[in-house]
C-alpha positions as CSV (number, residue, x, y, z in Angstrom):
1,X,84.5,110.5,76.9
2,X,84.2,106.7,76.6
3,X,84.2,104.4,79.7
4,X,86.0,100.7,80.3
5,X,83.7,98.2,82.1
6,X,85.4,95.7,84.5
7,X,86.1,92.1,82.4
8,X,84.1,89.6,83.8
9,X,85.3,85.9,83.1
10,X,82.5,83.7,83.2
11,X,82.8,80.2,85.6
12,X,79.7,78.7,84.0
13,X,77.0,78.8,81.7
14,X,74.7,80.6,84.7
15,X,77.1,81.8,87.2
16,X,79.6,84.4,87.0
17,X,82.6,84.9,89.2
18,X,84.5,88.2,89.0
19,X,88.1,87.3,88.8
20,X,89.6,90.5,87.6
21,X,88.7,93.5,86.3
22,X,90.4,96.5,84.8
23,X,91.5,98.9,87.2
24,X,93.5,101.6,85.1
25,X,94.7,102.3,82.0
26,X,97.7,103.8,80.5
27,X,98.1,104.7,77.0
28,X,96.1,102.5,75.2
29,X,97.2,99.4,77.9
30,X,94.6,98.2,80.4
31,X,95.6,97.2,83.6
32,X,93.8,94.5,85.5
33,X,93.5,93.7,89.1
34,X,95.4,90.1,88.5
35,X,98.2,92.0,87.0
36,X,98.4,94.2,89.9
37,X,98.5,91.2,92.1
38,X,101.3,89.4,89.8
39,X,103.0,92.3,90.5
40,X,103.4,92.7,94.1
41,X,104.7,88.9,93.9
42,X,107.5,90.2,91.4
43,X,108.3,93.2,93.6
44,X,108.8,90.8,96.2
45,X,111.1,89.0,94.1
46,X,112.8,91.8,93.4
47,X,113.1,93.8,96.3
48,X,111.9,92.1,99.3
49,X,108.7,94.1,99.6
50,X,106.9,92.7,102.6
51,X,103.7,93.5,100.8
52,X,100.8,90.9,101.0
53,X,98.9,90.0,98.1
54,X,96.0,91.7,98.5
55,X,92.5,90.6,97.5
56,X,90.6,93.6,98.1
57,X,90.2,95.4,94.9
58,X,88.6,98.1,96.5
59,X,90.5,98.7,99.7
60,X,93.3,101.8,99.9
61,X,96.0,99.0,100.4
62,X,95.3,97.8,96.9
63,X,94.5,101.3,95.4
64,X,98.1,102.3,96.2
65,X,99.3,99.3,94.5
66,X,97.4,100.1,90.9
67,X,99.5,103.2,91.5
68,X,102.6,101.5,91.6
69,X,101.5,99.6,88.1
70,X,100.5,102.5,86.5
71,X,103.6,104.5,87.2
72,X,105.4,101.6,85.7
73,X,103.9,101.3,83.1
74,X,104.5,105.1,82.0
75,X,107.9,104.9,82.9
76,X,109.0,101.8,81.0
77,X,106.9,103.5,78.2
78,X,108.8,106.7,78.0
79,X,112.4,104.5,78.4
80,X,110.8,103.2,75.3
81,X,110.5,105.7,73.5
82,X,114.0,107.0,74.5
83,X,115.8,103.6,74.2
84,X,116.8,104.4,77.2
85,X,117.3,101.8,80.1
86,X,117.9,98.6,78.7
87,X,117.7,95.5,80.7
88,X,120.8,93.3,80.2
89,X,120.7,89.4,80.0
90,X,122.8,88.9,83.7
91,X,119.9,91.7,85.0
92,X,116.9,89.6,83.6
93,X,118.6,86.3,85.0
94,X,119.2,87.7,88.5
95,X,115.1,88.6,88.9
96,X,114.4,85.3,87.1
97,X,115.9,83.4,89.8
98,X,114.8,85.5,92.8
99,X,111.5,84.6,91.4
100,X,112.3,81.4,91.1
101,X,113.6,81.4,94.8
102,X,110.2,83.0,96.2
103,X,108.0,80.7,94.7
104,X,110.1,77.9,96.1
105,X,110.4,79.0,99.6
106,X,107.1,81.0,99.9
107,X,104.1,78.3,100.2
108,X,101.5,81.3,100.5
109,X,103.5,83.1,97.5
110,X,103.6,80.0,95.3
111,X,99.6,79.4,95.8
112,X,98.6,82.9,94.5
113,X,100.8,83.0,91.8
114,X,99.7,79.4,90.2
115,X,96.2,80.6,91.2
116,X,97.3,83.8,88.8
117,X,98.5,81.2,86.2
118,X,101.1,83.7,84.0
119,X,102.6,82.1,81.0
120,X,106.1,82.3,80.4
121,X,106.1,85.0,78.2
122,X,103.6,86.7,80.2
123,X,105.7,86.9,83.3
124,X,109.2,87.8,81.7
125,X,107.1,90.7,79.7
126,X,105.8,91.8,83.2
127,X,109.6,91.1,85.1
128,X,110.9,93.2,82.3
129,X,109.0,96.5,82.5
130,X,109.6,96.4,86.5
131,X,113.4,96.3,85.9
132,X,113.2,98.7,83.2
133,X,111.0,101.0,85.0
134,X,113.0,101.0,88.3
135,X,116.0,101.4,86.0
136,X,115.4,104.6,84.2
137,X,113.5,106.2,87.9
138,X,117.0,105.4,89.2
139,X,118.6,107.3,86.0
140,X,116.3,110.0,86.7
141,X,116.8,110.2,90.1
142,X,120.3,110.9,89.8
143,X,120.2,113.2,86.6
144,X,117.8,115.3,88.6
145,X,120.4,116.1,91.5
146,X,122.5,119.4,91.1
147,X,124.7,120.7,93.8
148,X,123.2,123.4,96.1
149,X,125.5,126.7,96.5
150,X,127.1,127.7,100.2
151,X,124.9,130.8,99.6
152,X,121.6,128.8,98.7
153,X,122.7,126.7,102.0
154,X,123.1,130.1,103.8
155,X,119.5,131.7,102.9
156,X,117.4,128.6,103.8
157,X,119.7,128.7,107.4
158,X,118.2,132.2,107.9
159,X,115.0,131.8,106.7
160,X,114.5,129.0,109.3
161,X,116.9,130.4,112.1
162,X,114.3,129.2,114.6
163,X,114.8,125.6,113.7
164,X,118.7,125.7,114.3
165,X,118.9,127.1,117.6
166,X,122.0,129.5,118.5
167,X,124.4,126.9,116.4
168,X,126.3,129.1,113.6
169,X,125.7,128.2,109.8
170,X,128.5,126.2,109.9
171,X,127.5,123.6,112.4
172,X,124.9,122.6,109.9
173,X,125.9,124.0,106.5
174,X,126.9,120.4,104.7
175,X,123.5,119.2,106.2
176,X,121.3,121.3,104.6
177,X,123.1,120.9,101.5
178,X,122.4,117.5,101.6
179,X,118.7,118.3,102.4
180,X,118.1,120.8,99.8
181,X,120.0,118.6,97.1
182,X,117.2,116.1,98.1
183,X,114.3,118.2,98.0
184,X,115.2,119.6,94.9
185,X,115.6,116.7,93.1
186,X,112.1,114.8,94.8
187,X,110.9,118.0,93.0
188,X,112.0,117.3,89.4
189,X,111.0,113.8,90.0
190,X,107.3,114.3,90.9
191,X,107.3,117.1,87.9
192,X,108.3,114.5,85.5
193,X,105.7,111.9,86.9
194,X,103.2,114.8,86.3
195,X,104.3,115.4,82.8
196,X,104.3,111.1,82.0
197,X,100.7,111.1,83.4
198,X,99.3,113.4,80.9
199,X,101.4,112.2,78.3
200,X,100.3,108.4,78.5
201,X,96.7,109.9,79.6
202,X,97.1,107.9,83.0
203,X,93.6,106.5,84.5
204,X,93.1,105.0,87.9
205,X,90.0,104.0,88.1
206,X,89.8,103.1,91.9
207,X,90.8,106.5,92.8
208,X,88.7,108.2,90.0
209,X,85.6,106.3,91.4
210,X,86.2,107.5,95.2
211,X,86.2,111.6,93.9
């Protein structure tokens, strides 16, 4: 067993200032706090997470976010290794200039991130794993739906009569359809997340500290 100790950047000759440290690792990729917090800035580029940038390294919050990383990073690994996924030019443009349109409009947003100083190449490397991550999930997600049977529909109605009152099946047959197609597929979802963890040897150090 070998251990990773934080990275500690020094601000002077005889004072140190931790100003990020490595909080995961997946594969043989170490993922830092500042990364995680470059992150949640593209995410709200991307999607219009409402997220804060959080400062707390060590608070759930943050925690949750190194999950999100570190999931990313396994996924856009595995597209990878399938070519699967690929990020088209118009994609990378679109994220580029929601970026570009955050930074511009959010003065709190545009602080962190120059704070973060990424380098170009830095940030479109980082822009592009999110889209292909989210990409191939999405694939995923949709290869992993199959249709559920009128008699699956019918057994999971009497099996949980109670919950359906004195309606007939048919008041609620599409319905539970619908639900089990879902459940199903969450299922397949979460078992391939399991198998990507111990494939890329996933490590979250946060959590792994608080066991």
């Amino acid at each position: 067993m070998h251990f990773i100790l934080p990275f500690v950047f020094w601000a002077g000759i005889s004072q140190a200032a931790l100003v990020t440290k490595v909080v995961g690792q997946v594969a043989d990729r170490v993922v830092t706090s500042r990364e995680v917090r470059l992150n949640i800035i593209l995410e709200k580029a991307v999607t219009g997470s409402r997220t804060p940038v959080l400062q707390d390294v060590d608070s759930e919050p943050f925690r949750k976010e190194v999950s999100q990383v570190l999931l990313e990073w396994m996924v856009f690994l595995e597209a990878q290794a399938f070519a699967a996924a690929d990020v088209g030019v118009d994609e990378r443009k679109a994220a580029e200039e929601k970026l570009s349109d955050l930074l511009k409009n959010s003065t709190d947003v545009s602080a962190e991130w120059k704070s973060l100083s990424p380098t170009t190449a830095e940030k479109e490397s980082l822009l592009l794993r999110k889209l292909r991550a989210k990409k191939f999930i999405r694939f995923k997600t949709d290869s992993a739906f199959v249709t559920v049977t009128e008699r699956e529909a019918l057994s999971y109605f009497q099996k949980n009569r109670v919950k359906f009152g004195s309606l007939p099946f048919e008041k609620f047959k599409e319905s539970i359809k619908t639900f089990l197609s879902q459940r199903q597929a969450d299922e397949r979802l979460k078992e391939w997340f399991r198998i990507l963890q111990k494939k890329y040897q996933v490590r979250h150090y946060g959590v792994e500290k608080n066991l």
